[in-house]
Backbone atoms as SQL, in Angstrom:
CREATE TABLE atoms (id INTEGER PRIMARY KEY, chain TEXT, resi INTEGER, resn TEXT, atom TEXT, x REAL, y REAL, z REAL);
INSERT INTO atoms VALUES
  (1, 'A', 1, 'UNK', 'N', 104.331, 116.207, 94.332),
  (2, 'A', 1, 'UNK', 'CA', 103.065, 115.972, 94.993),
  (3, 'A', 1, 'UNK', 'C', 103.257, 114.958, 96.120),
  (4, 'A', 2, 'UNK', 'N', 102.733, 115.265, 97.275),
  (5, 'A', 2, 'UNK', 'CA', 102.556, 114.348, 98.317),
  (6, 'A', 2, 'UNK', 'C', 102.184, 112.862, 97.951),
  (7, 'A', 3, 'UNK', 'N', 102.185, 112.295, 98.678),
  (8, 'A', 3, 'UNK', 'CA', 101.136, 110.674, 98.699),
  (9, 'A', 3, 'UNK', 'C', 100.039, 110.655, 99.505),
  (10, 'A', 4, 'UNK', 'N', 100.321, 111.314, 100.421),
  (11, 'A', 4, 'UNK', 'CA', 98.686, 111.940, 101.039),
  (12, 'A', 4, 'UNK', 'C', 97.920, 113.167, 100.482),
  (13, 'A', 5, 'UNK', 'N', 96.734, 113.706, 100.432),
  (14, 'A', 5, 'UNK', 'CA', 96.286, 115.199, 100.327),
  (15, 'A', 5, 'UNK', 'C', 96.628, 115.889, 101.671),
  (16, 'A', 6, 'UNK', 'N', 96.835, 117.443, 101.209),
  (17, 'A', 6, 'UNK', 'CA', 96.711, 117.664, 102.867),
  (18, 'A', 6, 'UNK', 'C', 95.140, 117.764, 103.474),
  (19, 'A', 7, 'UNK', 'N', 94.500, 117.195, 102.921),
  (20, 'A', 7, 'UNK', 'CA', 93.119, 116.957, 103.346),
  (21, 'A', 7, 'UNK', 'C', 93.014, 115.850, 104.709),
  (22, 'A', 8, 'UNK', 'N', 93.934, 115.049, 103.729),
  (23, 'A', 8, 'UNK', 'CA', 94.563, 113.604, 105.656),
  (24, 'A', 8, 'UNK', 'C', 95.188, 113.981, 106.681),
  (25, 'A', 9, 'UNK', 'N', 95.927, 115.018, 106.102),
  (26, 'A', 9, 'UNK', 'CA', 97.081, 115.648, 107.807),
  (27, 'A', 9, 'UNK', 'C', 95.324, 116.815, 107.892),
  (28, 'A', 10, 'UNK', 'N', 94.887, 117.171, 107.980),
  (29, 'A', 10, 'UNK', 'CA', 94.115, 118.124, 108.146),
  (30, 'A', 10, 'UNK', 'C', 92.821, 117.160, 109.176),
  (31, 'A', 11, 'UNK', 'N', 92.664, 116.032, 108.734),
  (32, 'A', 11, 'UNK', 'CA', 91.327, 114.885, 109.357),
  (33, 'A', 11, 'UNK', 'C', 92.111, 114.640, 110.504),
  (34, 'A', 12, 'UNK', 'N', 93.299, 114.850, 110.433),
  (35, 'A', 12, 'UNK', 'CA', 94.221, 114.445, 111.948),
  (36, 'A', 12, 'UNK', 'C', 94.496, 115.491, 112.710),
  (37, 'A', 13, 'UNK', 'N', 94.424, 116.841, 112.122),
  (38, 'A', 13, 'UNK', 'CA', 94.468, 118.030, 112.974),
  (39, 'A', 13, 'UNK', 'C', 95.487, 118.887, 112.882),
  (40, 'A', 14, 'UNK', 'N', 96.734, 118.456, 111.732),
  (41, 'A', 14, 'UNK', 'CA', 97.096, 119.236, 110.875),
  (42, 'A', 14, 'UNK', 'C', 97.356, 119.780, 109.650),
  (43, 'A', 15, 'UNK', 'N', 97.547, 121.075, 109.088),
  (44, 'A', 15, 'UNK', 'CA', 96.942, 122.046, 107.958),
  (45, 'A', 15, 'UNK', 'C', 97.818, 121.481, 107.030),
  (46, 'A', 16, 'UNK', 'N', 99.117, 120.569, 107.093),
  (47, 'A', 16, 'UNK', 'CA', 99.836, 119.800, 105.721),
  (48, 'A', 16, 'UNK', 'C', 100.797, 119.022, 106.880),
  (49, 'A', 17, 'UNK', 'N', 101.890, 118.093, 105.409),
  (50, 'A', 17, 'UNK', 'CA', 102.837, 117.623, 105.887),
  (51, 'A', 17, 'UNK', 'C', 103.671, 117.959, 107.056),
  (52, 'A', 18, 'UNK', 'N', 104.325, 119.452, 106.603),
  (53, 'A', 18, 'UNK', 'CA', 105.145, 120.304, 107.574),
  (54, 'A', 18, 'UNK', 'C', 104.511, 120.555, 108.572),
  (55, 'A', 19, 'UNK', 'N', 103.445, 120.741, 108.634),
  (56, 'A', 19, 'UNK', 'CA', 102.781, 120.771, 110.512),
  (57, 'A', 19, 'UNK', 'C', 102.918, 119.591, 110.651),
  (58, 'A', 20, 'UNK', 'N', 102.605, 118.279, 110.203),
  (59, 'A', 20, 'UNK', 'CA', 102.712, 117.186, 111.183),
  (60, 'A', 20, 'UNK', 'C', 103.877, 116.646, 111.751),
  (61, 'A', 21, 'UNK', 'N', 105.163, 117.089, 110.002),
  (62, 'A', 21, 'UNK', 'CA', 106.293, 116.451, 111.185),
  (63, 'A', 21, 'UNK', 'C', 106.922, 117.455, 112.014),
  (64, 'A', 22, 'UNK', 'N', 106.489, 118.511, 112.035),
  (65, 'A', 22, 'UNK', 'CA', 106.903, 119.230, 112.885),
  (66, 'A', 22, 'UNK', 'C', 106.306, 118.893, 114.629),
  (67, 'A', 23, 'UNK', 'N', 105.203, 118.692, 114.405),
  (68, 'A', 23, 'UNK', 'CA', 104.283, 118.082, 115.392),
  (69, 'A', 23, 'UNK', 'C', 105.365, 116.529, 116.237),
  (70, 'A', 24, 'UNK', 'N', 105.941, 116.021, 115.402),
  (71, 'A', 24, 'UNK', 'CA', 106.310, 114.916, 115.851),
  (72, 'A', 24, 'UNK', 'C', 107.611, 115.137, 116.089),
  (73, 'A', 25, 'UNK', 'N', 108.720, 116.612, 115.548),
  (74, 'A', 25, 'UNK', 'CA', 109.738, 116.788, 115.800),
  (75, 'A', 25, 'UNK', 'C', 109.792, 117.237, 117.484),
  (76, 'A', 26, 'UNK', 'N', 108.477, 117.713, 117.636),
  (77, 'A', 26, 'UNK', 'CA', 108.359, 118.294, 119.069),
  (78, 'A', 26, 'UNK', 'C', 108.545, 117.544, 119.852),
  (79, 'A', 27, 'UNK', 'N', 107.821, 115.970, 119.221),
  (80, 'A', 27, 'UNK', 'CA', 107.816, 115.074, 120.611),
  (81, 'A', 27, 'UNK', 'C', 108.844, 114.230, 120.462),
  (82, 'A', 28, 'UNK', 'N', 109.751, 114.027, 119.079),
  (83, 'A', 28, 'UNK', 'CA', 110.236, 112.887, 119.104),
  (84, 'A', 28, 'UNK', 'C', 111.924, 113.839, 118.984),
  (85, 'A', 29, 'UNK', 'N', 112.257, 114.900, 118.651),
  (86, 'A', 29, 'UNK', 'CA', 113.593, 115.258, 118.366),
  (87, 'A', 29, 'UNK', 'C', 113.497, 115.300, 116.865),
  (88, 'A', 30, 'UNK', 'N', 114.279, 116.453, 116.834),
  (89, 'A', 30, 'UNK', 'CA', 114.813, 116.937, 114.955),
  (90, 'A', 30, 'UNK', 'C', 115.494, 115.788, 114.526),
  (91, 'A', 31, 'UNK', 'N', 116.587, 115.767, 115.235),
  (92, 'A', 31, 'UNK', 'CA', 117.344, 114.454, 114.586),
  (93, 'A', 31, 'UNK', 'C', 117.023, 113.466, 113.666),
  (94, 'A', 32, 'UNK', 'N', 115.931, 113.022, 115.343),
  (95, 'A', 32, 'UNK', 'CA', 115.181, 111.708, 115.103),
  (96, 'A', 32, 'UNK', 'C', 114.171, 111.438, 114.092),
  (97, 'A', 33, 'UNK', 'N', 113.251, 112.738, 114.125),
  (98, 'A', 33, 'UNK', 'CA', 111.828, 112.886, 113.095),
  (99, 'A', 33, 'UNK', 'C', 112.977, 112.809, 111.410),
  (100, 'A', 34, 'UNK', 'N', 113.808, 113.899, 111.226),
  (101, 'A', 34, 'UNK', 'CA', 114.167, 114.209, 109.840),
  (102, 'A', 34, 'UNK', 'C', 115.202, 112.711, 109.490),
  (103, 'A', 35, 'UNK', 'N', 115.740, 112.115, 110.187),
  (104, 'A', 35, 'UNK', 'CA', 116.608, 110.967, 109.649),
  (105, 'A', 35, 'UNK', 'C', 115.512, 109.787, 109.053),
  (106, 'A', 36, 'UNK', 'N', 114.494, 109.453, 110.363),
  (107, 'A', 36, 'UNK', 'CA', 113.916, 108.759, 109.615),
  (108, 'A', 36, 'UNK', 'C', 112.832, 109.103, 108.257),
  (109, 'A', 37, 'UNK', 'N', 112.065, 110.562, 108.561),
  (110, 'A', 37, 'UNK', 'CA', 111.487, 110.702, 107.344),
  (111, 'A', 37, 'UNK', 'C', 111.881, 110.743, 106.350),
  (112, 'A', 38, 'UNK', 'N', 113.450, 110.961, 106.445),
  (113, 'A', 38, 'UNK', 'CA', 114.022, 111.058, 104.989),
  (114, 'A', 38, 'UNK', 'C', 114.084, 109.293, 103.932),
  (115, 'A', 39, 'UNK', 'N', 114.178, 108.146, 105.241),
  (116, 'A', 39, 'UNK', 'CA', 114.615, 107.242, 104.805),
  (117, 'A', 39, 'UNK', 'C', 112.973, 106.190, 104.324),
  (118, 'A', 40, 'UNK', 'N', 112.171, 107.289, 105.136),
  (119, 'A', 40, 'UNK', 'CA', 110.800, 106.196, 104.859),
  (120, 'A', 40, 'UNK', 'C', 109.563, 106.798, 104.114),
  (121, 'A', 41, 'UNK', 'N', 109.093, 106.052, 103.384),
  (122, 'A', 41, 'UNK', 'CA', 108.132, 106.421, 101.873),
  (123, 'A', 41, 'UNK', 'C', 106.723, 107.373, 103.128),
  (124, 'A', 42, 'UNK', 'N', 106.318, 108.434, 102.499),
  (125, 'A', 42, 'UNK', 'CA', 105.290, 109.421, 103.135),
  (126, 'A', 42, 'UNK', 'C', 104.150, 108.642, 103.141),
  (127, 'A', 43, 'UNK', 'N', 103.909, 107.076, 102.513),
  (128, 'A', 43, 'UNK', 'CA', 102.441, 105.897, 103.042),
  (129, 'A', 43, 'UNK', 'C', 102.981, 105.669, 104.406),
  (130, 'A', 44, 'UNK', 'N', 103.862, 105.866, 104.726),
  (131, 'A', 44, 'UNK', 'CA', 103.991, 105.217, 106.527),
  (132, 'A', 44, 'UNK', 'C', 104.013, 106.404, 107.672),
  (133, 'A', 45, 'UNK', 'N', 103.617, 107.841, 107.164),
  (134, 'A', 45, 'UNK', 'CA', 103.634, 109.080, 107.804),
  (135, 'A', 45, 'UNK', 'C', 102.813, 108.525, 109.439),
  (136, 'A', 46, 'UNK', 'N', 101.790, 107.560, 108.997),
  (137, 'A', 46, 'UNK', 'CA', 101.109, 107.841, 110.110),
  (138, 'A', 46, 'UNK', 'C', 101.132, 106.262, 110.763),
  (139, 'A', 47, 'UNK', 'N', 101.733, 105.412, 109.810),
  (140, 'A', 47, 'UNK', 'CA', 101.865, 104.012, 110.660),
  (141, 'A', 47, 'UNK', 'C', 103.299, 104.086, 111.072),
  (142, 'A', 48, 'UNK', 'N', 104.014, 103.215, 110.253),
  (143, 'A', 48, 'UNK', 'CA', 105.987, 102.539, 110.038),
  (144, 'A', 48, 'UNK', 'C', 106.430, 103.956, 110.865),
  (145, 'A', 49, 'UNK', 'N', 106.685, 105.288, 110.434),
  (146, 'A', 49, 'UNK', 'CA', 106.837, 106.148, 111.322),
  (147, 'A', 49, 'UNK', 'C', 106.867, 106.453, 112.485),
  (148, 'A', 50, 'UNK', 'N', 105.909, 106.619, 113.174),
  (149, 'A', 50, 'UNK', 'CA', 105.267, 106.745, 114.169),
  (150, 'A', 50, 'UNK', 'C', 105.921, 105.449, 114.928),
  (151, 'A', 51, 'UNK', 'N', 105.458, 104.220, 114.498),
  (152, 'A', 51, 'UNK', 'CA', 106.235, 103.692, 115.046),
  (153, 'A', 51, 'UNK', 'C', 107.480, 103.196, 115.274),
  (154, 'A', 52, 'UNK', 'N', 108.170, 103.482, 114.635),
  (155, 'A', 52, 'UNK', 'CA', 110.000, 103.525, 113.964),
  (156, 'A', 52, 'UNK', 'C', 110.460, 104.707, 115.287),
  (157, 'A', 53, 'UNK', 'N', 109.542, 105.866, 115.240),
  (158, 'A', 53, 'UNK', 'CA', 109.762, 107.241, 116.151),
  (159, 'A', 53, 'UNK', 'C', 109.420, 106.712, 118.171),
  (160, 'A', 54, 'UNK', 'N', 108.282, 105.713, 118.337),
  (161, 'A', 54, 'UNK', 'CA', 108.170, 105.342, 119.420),
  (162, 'A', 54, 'UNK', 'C', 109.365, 104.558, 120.100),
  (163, 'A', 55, 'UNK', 'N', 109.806, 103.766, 118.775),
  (164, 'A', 55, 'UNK', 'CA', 110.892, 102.337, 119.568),
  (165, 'A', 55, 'UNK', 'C', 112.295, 103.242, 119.781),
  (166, 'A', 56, 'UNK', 'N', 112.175, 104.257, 118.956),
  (167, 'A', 56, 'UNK', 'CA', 113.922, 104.664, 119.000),
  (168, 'A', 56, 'UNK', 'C', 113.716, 105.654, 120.247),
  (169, 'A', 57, 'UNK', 'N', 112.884, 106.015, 120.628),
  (170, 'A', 57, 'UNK', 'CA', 112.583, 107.209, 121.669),
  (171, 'A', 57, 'UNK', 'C', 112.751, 106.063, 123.211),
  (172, 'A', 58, 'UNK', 'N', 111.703, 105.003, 123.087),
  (173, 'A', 58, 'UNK', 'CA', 111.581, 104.027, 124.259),
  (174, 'A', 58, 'UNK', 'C', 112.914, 102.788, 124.142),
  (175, 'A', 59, 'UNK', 'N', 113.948, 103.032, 123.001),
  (176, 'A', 59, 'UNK', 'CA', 114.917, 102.254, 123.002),
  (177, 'A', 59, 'UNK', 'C', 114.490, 100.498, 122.868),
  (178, 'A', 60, 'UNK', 'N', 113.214, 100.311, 122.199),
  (179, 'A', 60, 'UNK', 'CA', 112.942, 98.947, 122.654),
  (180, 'A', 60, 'UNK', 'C', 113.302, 98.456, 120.923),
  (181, 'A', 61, 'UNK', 'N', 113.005, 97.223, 120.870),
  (182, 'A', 61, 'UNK', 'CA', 112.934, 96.804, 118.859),
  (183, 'A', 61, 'UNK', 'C', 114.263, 97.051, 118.550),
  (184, 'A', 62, 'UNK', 'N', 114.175, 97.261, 117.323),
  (185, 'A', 62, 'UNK', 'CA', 115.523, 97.221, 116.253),
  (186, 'A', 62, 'UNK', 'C', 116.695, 97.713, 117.387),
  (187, 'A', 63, 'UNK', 'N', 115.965, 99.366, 117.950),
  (188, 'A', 63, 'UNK', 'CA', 117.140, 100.294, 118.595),
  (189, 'A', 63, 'UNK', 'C', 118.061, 99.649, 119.254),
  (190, 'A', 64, 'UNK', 'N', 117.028, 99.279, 120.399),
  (191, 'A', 64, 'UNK', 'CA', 117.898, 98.309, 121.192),
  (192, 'A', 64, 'UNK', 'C', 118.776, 97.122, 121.126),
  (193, 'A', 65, 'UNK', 'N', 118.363, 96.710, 119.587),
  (194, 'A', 65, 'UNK', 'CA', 119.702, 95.601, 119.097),
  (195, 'A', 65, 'UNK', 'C', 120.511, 96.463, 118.903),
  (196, 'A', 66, 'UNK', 'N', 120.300, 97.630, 118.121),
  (197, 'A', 66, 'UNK', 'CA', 121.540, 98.877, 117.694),
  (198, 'A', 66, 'UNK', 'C', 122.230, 98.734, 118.612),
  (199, 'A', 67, 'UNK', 'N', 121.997, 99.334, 119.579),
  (200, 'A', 67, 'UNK', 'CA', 122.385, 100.197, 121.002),
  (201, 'A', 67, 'UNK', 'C', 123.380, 99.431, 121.735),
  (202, 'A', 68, 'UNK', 'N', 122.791, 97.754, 121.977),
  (203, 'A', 68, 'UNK', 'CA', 123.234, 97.244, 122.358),
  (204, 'A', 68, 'UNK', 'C', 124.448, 96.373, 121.467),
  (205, 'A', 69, 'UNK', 'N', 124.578, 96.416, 120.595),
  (206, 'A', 69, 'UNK', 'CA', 125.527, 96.055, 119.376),
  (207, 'A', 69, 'UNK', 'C', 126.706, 97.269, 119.514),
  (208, 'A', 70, 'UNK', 'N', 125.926, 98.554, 119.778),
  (209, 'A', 70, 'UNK', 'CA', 127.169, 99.728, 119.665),
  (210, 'A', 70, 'UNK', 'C', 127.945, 99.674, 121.119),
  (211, 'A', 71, 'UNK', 'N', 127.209, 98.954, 122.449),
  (212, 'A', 71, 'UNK', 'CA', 128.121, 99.010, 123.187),
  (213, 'A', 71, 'UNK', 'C', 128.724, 97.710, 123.643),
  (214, 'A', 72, 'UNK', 'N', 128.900, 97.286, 122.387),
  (215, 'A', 72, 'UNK', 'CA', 129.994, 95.737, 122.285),
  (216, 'A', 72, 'UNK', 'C', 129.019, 94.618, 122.961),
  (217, 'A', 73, 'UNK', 'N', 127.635, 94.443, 122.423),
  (218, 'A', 73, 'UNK', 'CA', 126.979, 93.430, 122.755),
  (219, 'A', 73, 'UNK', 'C', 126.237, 93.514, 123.760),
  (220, 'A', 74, 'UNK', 'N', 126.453, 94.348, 124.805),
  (221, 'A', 74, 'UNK', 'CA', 125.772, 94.217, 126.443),
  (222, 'A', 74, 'UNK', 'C', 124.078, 95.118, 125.901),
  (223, 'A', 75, 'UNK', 'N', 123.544, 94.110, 126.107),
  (224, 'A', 75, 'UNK', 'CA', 121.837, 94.501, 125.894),
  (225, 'A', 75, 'UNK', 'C', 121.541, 95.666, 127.506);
């Protein structure tokens, strides 16, 4: 069983889970949508998500320590 109904993806404008992250695979990349949904609890579908999916897309937050850590420090 979900942690949402699909009654909540439905008040947002889609018919369950799988439409929404599909919805967000569109905008954010397969990669990107399925790595993190796998790693984050379905209460953050529409907060922690979403925004976890904005910073790694705009490279700003955590990413950009990543990013800049993976290319030997240079921010």
């Amino acid at each position: 069983m979900s942690y949402y109904p699909d009654s909540t993806y439905q008040a947002h404008g889609y018919a369950n889970r799988g439409e929404y992250l599909n919805s967000l695979r569109d905008t954010y990349g397969v990669e990107a949508v399925n790595a993190l949904s796998s790693i984050m609890p379905e209460s953050e579908d529409f907060d922690g998500l979403v925004t976890d999916l904005e910073d790694y897309a705009s490279g700003d937050g955590f990413y950009a320590m990543c990013n800049a850590e993976l290319d030997g420090g240079r921010a």
